[in-house]
C-alpha positions as CSV (number, residue, x, y, z in Angstrom):
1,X,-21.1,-9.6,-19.1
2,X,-18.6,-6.7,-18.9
3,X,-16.4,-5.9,-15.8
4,X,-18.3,-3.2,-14.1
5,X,-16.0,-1.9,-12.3
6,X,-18.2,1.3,-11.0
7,X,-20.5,-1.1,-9.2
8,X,-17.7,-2.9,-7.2
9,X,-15.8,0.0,-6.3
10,X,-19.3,1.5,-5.0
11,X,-19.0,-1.9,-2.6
12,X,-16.6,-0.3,-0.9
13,X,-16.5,2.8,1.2
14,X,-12.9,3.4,1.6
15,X,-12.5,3.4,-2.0
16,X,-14.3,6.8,-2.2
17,X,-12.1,8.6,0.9
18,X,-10.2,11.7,0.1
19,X,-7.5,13.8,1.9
20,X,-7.3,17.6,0.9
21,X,-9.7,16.5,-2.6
22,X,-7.1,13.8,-3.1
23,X,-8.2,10.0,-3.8
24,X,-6.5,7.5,-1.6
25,X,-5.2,4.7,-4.1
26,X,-4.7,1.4,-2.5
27,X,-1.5,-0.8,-3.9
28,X,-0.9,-2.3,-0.6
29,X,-3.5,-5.0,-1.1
30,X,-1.0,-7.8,-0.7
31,X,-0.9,-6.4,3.2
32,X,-4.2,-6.2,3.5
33,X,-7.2,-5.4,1.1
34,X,-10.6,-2.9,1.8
35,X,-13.7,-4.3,3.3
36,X,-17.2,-4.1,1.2
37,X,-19.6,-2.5,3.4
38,X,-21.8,-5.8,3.4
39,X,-18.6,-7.1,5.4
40,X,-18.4,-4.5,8.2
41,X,-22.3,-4.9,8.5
42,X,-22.2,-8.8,8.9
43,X,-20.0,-7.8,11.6
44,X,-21.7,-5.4,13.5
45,X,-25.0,-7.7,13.0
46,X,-22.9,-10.6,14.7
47,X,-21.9,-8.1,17.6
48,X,-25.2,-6.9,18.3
49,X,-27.2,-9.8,17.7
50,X,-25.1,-12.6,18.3
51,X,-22.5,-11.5,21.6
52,X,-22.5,-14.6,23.5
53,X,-20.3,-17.9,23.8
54,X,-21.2,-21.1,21.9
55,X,-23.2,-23.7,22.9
56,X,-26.0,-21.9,25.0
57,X,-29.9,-22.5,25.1
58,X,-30.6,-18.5,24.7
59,X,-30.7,-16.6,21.5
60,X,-28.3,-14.6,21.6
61,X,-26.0,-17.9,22.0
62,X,-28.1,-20.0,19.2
63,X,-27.2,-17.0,16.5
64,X,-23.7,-17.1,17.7
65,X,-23.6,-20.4,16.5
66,X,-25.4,-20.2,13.7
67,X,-23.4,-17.8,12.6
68,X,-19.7,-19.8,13.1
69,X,-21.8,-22.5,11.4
70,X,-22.5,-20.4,8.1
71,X,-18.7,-19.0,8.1
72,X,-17.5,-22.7,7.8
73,X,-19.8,-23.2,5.2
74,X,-18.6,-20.5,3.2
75,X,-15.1,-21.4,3.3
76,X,-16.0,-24.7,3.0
77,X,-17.4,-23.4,-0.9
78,X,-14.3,-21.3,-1.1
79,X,-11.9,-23.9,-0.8
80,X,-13.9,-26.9,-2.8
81,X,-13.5,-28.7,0.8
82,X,-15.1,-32.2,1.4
83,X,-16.8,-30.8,4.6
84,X,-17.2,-28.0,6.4
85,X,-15.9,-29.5,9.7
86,X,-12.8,-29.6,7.9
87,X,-12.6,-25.5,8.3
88,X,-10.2,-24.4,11.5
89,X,-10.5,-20.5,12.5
90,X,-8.0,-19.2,14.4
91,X,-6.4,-15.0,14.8
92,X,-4.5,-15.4,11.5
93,X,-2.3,-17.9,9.3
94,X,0.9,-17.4,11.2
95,X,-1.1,-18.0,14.6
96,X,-2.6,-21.2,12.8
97,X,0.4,-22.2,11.3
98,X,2.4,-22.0,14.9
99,X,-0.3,-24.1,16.4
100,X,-0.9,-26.5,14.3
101,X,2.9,-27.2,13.9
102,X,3.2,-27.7,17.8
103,X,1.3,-31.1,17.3
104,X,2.4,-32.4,13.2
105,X,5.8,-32.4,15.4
106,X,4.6,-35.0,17.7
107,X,4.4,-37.4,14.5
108,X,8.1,-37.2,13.7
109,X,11.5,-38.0,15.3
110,X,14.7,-36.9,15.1
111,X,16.3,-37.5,11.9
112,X,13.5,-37.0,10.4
113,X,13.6,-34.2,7.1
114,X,11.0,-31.6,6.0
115,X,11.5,-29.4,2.9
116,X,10.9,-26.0,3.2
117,X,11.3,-22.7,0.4
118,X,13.4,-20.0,-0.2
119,X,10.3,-18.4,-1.6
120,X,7.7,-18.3,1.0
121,X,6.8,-15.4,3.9
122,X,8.4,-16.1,6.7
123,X,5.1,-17.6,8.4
124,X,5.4,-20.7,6.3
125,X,9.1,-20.8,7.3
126,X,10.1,-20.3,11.1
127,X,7.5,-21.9,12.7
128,X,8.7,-25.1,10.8
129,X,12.5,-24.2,11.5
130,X,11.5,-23.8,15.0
131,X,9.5,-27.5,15.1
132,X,12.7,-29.6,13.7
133,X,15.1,-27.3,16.1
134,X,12.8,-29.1,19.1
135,X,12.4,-32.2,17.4
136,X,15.9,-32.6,16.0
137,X,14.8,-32.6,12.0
138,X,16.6,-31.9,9.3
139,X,15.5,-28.9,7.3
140,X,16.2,-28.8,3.2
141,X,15.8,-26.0,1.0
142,X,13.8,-25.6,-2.1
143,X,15.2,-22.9,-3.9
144,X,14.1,-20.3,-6.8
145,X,15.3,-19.5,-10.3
146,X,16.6,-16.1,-9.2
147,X,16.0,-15.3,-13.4
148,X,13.0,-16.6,-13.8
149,X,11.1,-16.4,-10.0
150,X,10.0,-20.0,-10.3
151,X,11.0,-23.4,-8.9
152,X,12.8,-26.3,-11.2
153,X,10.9,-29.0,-9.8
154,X,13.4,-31.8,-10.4
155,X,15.2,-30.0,-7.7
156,X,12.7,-31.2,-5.4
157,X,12.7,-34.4,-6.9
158,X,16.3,-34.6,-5.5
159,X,15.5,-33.7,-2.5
160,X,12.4,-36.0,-1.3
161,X,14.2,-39.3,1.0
162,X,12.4,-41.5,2.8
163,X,13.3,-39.7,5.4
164,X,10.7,-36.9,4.0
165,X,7.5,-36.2,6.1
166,X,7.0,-32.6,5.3
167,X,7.1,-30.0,2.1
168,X,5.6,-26.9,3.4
169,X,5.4,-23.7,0.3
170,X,3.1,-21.3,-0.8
171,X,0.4,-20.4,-3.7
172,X,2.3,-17.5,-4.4
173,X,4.9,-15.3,-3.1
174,X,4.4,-12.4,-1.4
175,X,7.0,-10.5,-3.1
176,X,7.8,-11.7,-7.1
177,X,4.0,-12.4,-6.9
178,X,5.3,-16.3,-8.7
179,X,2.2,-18.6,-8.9
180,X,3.5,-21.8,-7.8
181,X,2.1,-25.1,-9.3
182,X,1.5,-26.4,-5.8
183,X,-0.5,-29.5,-7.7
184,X,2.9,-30.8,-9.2
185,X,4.2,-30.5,-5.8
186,X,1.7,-32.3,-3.9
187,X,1.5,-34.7,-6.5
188,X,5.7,-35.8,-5.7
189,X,4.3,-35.6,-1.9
190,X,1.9,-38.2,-2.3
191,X,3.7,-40.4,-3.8
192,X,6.6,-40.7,-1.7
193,X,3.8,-40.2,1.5
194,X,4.6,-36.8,2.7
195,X,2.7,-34.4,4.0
196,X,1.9,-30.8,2.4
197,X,1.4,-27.9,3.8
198,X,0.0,-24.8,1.5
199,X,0.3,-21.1,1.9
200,X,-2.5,-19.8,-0.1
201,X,-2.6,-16.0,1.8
202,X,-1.3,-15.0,-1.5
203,X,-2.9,-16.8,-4.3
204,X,-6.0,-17.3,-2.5
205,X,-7.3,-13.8,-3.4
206,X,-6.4,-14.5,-6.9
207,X,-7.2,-17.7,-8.5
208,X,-10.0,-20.1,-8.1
209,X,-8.9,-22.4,-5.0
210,X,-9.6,-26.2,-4.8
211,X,-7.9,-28.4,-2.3
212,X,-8.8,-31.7,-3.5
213,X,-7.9,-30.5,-6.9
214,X,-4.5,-29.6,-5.5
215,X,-4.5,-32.8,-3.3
216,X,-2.9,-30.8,-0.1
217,X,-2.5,-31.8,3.0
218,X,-3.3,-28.5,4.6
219,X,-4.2,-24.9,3.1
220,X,-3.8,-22.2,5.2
221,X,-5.0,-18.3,4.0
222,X,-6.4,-15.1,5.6
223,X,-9.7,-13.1,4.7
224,X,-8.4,-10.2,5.5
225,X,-6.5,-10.5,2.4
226,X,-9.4,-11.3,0.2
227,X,-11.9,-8.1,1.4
228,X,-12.4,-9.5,5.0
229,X,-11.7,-9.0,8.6
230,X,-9.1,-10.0,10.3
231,X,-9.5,-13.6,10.5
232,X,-6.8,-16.9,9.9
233,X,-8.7,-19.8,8.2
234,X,-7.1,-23.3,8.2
235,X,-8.7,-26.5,5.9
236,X,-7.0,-29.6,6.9
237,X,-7.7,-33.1,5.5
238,X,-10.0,-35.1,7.9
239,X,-8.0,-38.2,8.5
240,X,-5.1,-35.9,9.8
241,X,-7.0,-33.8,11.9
242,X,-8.2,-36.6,13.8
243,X,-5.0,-38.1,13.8
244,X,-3.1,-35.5,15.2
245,X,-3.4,-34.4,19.0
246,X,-4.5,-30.8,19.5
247,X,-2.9,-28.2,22.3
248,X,-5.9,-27.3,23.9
249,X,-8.3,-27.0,27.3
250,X,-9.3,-30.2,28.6
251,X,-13.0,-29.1,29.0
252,X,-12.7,-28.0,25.2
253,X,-14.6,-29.9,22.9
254,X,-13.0,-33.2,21.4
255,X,-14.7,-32.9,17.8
256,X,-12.7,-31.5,14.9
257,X,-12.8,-28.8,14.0
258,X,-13.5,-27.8,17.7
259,X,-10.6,-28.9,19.1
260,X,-8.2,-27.1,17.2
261,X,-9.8,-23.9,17.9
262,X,-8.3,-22.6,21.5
263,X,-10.3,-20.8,23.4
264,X,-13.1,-17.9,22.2
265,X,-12.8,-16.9,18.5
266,X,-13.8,-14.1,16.9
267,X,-17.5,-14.6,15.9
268,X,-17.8,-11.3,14.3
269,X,-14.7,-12.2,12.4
270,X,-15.9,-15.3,11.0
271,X,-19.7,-13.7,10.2
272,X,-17.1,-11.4,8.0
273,X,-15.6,-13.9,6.5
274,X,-18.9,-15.3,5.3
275,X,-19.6,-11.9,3.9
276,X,-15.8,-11.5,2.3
277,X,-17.3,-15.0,0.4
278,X,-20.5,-13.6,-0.1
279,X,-19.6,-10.9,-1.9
280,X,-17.5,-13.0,-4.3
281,X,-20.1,-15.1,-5.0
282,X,-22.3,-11.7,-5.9
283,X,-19.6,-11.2,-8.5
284,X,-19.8,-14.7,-10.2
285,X,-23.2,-14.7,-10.1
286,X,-24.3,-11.3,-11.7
287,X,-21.1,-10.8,-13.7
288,X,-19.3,-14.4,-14.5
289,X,-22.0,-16.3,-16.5
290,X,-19.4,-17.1,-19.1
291,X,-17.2,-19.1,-16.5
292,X,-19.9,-21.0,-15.4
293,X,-19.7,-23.7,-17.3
294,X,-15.4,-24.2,-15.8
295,X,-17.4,-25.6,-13.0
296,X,-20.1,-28.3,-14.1
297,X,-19.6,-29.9,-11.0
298,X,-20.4,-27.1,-8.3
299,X,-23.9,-25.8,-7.5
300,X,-24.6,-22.1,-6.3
301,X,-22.5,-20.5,-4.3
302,X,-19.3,-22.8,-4.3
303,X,-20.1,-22.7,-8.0
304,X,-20.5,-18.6,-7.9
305,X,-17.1,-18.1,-5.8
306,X,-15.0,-20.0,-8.3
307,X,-16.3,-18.5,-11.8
308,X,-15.8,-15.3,-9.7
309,X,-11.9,-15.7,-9.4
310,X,-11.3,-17.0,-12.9
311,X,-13.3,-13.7,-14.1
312,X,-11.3,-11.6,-11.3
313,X,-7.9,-12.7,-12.5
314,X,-8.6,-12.1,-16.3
315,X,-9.5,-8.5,-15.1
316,X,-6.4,-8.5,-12.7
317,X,-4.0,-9.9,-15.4
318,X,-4.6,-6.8,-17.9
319,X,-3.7,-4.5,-14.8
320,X,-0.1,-6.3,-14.6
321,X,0.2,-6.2,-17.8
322,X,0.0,-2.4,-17.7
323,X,2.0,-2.0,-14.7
324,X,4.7,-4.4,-15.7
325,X,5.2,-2.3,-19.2
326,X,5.0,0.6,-17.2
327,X,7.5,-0.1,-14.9
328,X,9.8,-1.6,-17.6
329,X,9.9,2.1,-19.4
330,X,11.4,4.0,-15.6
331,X,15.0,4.2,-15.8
332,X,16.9,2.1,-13.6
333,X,13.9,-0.2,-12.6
334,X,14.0,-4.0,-12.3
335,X,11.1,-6.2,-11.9
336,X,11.3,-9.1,-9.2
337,X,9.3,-11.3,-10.4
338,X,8.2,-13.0,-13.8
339,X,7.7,-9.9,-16.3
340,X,6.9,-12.1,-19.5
341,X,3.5,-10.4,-20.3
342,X,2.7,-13.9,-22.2
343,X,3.1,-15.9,-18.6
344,X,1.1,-13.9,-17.1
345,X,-0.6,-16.9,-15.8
346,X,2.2,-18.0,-13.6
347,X,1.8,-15.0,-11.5
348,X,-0.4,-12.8,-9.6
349,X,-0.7,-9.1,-10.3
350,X,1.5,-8.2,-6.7
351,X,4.5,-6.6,-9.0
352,X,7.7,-5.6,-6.8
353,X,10.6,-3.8,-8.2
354,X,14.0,-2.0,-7.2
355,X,15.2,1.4,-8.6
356,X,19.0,1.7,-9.4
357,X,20.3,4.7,-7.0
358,X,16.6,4.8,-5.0
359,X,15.9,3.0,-1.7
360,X,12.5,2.0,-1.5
361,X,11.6,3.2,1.6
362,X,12.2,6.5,0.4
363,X,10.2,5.8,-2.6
364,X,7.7,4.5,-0.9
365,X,7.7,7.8,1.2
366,X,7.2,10.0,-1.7
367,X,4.3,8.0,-3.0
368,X,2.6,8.2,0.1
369,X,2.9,12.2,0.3
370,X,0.8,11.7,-3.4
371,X,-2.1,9.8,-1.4
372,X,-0.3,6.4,-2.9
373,X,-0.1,3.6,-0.8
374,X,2.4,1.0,-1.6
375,X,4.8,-1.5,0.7
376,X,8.8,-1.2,1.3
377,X,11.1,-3.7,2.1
378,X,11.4,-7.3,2.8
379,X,7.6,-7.7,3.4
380,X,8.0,-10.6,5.9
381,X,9.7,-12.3,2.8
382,X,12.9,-12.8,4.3
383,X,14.0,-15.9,2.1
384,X,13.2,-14.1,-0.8
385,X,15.2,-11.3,-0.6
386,X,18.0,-13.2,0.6
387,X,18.1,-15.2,-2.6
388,X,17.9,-12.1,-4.7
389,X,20.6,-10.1,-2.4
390,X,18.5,-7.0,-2.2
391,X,17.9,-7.1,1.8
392,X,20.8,-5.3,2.3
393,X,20.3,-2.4,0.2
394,X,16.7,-2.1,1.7
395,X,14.2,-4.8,-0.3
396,X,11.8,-3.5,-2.5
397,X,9.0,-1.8,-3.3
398,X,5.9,-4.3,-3.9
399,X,2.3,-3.0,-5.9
400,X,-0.4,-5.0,-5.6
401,X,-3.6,-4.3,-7.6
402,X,-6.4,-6.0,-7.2
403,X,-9.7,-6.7,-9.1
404,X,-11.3,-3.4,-7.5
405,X,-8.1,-0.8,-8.5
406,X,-8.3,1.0,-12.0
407,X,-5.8,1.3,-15.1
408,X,-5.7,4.9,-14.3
409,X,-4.8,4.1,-11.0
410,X,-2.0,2.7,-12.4
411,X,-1.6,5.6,-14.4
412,X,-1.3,7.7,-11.4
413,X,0.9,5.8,-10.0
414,X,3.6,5.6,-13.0
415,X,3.1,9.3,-13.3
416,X,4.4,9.6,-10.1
417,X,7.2,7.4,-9.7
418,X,8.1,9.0,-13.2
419,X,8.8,12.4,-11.1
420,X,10.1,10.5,-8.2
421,X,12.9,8.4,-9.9
C-alpha cells in the first residue's frame, strides 16, 4: 500500500493548529514528537477509570493494574523482549539511567574501566562519569570520525582490557543523527564479557528495534519521543536485573521488574505508552503488508510494530534526502552529520547544520517568527559538539522530520532559511 500520509496527520490534533492562519510545522521532533489523539485518550481513560495504587481488591485498583500490565506488554512487542517483566518504567531515560547506574556500580571496584562516547547525549555520559568518580573507575573514550560522523570500530577494539566491564553508547546521536551499529558493538562486548548499555531515545523512533537481535545488555528510550507521553522505558536482560541490587523501599515489592520501579509511577503515562505502540502497530497493519514477510517470526502486534518502522524509515529517508540536498544548495551551510544521500541507511532523518556568519539561535529565532519550530545549540549533546568545535560559536541548528511531516514542509522550511541566511 501507499504512504497515506492525510490519514496519519488526521491522527494528530496538533498537526492541524494555526496561529494568525499560519500552520505550526514541527522540526523539533528529536525534542519531543506530537501525540495521536488515541494517546491523550488512553490517558484520560487511565485517569478516570483507573486512579488508584497497585495491588488493591477494588476496581478502580484492578484497572490500574491491568493497565501497567498491558503497557509492559506493548513495549515488550516494541523491543522484541524475552518477557515483559523485563520492562522497567521510570519518569524518563536520564532518571532511569541515574538509577540504574547507582546499583551496576556496586558490581565494580576501583580500577576497574568502562568505555564511554564522544557521540552520545549527555544522559548516557554523566551519570556513568559520575558512577567511576564514586567508585574510582577509569573512564575511556570512544571517539567519532569528525568527517564522516561515525565510529572506526577497531578503535574500540583497542580499547576493551580485561579490565572492561562497561561500553555504554547510543542508537543514534542526537545531533549528526549517525545510526550506530550498536550489534557490532555488543558483539566485541560479549566476547570479552562486558556489559552494554544502549541509548535508543534516538533511533528508537526510527528503525525497527530488537534487543536480542542487538544482543544488549540494557536499552534505555523514551515514548515521548516516539508520539507518547512523558514516560522513560528501561528493558534490561533478566539475569542482571536479578543480579543487581535495587535502591528502593523496603516494603517495595522484591520481583523484577517491581523493584526497580521507586515509588508510584505514572499509570496514565504508561496506558500512553501502550497507545504510542498501538498506533504504530495501526500503521503496519493497515499500511505495511509488504514488510511483513521481514518478520516470519513475530505474530500480531510485535509483528505490526516492526514492519511499521522499516515502512516509516523508507518514508523518513526520502524526507532527508530532500532536506539534505536542500540544505547543501544555502550558502555557507555545513551539514553535521553523514550527508551521502546513498548512506542514508546509517542515519536517521534528525539533520543539524551550522551557517557561516549566522548563530543558530538567532536562526532559530527567525524560523520560529515563521510558525517553524526547530532546536539551537548543543541539544544536551555536549560531547558532540566538543569534538566538532562548534560549542563555542553556539552549536547548531538540528531538524528533525519525522514520518508524519510533509516534503512541502520541508519546502517551507528551505524557503525560509533561504531569506534568513
Amino acid at each position: 500500500m501507499t504512504y497515506d500520509l492525510a490519514s496519519i496527520r488526521a491522527r494528530f490534533p496538533a498537526l492541524a493548529t494555526t496561529d494568525d492562519g499560519v500552520p505550526r510545522i514541527h522540526f523539533d521532533n528529536p525534542a519531543g514528537t506530537q501525540v495521536p489523539a488515541s494517546v491523550a485518550a488512553a490517558m484520560n481513560r487511565c485517569m478516570f477509570e483507573a486512579s488508584a495504587n497497585l495491588g488493591g481488591v477494588f476496581r478502580t485498583s484492578v484497572a490500574a493494574d491491568q493497565a501497567v500490565q498491558d503497557a509492559r506488554c506493548a513495549m515488550a512487542d516494541f523491543l522484541n523482549a524475552p518477557s515483559e517483566e523485563e520492562i522497567v518504567f521510570g519518569q524518563n531515560m536520564t532518571s532511569l539511567t541515574f538509577h540504574i547506574s547507582r546499583s551496576i556500580g556496586r558490581h565494580f571496584t576501583k580500577g576497574d574501566e568502562i568505555i564511554l562516547s564522544r557521540m552520545c547525549h549527555d544522559g548516557n555520559v554523566y551519570p556513568w562519569v559520575l558512577m567511576a568518580r564514586d567508585h574510582g573507575l577509569v573512564v575511556k573514550w570512544l571517539p567519532f570520525n569528525t568527517e564522516t560522523f561515525e565510529f572506526d570500530l577497531d578503535v574500540l577494539d583497542t580499547l576493551i582490557t580485561d579490565k572492561t566491564r562497561l561500553i555504554c553508547v547510543g542508537g543514534a546521536s542526537n545531533l549528526t543523527g549517525t545510526l550506530n551499529d550498536i550489534k557490532s558493538i555488543c558483539s566485541r562486548a560479549r566476547d570479552a564479557g562486558v556489559w552494554t548499555y544502549i541509548d535508543a531515545v534516538q533511533s528508537a523512533p526510527h528503525v525497527s528495534t530488537d534487543v536480542q537481535d542487538i544482543g544488549c545488555d540494557f536499552l534505555v528510550c523514551s515514548a515521548y519521543k516516539f508520539f507518547g507521553p512523558h514516560q522513560g522505558v528501561l528493558w534490561g536482560r533478566r539475569e542482571i536485573l536479578e543480579l543487581l541490587e535495587p535502591y528502593k523501599l523496603r516494603p517495595a515489592d522484591d520481583e523484577i521488574p517491581w523493584r526497580f520501579e521507586t515509588g508510584t509511577q505514572s499509570h496514565e503515562g504508561m496506558a500512553g505508552t501502550q497507545a504510542a505502540v498501538e498506533y504504530i502497530a495501526w500503521i503496519g497493519e493497515t499500511m505495511a503488508q509488504d514488510y511483513h514477510d521481514r518478520y516470519p517470526a513475530f505474530h500480531g502486534r510485535r509483528k505490526y510494530v516492526h514492519a511499521a518502522l522499516d515502512f516509516l524509515f523508507d518514508y523518513e529517508k526520502e524526507l532527508a534526502a530532500h532536506l539534505i540536498s536542500g540544505l547543501q544548495q544555502l550558502p555557507g551551510v555545513k551539514i553535521q552529520g553523514v550527508s551521502d544521500l546513498s548512506a542514508l541507511d546509517r542515519r536517521v532523518p534528525t539533520v543539524s547544520f551550522t551557517a557561516a556568519g549566522s548563530q543558530p539561535a538567532d536562526i532559530a529565532r527567525a524560523l520560529a517568527d515563521r510558525n517553524i519550530f526547530v532546536w539551537s545549540g548543543h541539544n544536551f549533546a555536549v560531547e558532540v559538539v566538543e569534538a566538532l568545535g562548534i560549542r563555542e560559536s553556539g552549536g547548531a541548528v538540528r531538524i528533525g522530520p519525522v514520518h508524519y511531516n510533509s516534503i512541502a514542509e520541508i519546502d517551507t522550511l528551505l524557503a525560509a532559511l533561504r531569506e534568513i541566511l
